[in-house]
N, C-alpha and C positions, 0 to 999 in steps of 0.2 A: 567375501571380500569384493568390494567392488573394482569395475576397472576403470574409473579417475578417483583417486583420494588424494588430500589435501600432502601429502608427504610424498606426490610426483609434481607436489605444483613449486615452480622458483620466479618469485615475481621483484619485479625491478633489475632484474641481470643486463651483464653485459659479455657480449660476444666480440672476437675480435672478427673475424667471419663468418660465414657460412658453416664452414665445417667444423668450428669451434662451438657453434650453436647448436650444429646435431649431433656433438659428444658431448655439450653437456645436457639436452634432452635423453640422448641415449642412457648417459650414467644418473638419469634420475629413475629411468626404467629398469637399470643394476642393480643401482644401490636397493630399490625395493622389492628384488627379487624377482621380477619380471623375466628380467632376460639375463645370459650369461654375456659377459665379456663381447666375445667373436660376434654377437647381434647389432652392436654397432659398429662394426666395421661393413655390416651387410648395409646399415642404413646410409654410410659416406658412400660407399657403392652405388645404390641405387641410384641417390641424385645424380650419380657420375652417368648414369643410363635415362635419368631422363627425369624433370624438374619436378618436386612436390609442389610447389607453390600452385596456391589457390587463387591467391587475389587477395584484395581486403588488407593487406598487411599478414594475410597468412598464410604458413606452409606444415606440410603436413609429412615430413620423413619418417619412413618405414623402411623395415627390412625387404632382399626379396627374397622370393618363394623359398629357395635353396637354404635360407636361415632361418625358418622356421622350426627346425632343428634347437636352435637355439635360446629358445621361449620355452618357460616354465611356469606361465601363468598369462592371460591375458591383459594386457594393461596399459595405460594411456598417462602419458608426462606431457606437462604442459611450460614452457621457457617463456615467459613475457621480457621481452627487449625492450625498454624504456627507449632506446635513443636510435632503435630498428639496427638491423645491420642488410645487407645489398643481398637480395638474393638472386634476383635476373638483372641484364642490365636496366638501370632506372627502376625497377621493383625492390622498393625494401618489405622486409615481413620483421614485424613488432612482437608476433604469436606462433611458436612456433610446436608444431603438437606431436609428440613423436607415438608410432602406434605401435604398437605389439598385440598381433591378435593370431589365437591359436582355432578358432572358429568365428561366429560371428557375433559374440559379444559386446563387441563394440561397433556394430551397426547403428545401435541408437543416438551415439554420442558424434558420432558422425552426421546423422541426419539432424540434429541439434546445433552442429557445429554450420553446417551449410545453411541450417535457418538463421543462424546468428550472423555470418557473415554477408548475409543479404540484406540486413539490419545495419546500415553503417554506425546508427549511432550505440544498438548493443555491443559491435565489433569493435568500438571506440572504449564502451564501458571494460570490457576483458583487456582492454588494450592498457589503461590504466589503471584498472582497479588495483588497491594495495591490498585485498583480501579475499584469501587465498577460496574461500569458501563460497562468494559468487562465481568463480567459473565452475566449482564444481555444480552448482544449483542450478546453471545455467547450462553445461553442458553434459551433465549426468541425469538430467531432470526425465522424467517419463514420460511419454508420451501422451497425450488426452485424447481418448477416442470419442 
């Protein structure tokens, strides 16, 4: 199984905030068995310790350490906000990518993530795309040595 598949991605959603956006990242990482329940409350937590946002319109909520517990598989959900919602003051994030990792399996899709987001207009293409299957291509994709 990999860890982004096309049944953690939700595109064109709407968030009323922030932490509306990372329960339903979080419940997209539930519902496919990723993580139990209690992992996202670890995830509204953490932001409350200290901001995911990246930049680009993106932010990147995870659990901490202490809920790792909580993960039963490692795996990566992705929320596209069509109309963004505020994540810092004057920052909004349109992409919001919630992680669950039990080693480092999702190293690579991270390292994909931070090349795309230094790409404005790739981070523009995830930001609008209605299918569901370029952000996986684009953020699951392999590495070329």
């Amino acid at each position: 199984m990999a860890v982004l598949e096309v049944d953690r991605i939700r595109l064109q959603a709407t968030a009323v905030d922030k932490e509306d956006a990372i329960r339903q990242t979080g419940e997209l990482l539930v519902r496919s068995g990723c993580v139990a329940e209690p992992y996202v409350k670890g995830m509204l937590a953490r932001e409350q310790t200290m901001s995911t946002y990246l930049g680009n319109g993106v932010a990147i909520p995870h659990g901490e350490f202490d809920d790792r517990a909580y993960i039963h598989k490692t795996g990566i959900s992705v929320l596209q906000l069509t109309e963004g919602i505020e994540w810092e003051e004057g920052e909004l994030a349109y992409l919001i990518i919630g992680i669950a990792a039990q080693a480092d399996e999702h190293v690579s899709v991270l390292a994909n993530l931070a090349d795309a987001i230094e790409d404005e207009e790739i981070t523009q293409q995830l930001i609008t795309t209605t299918d569901p299957a370029f952000i996986v291509e684009t953020l699951a994709r392999e590495a070329v040595a």
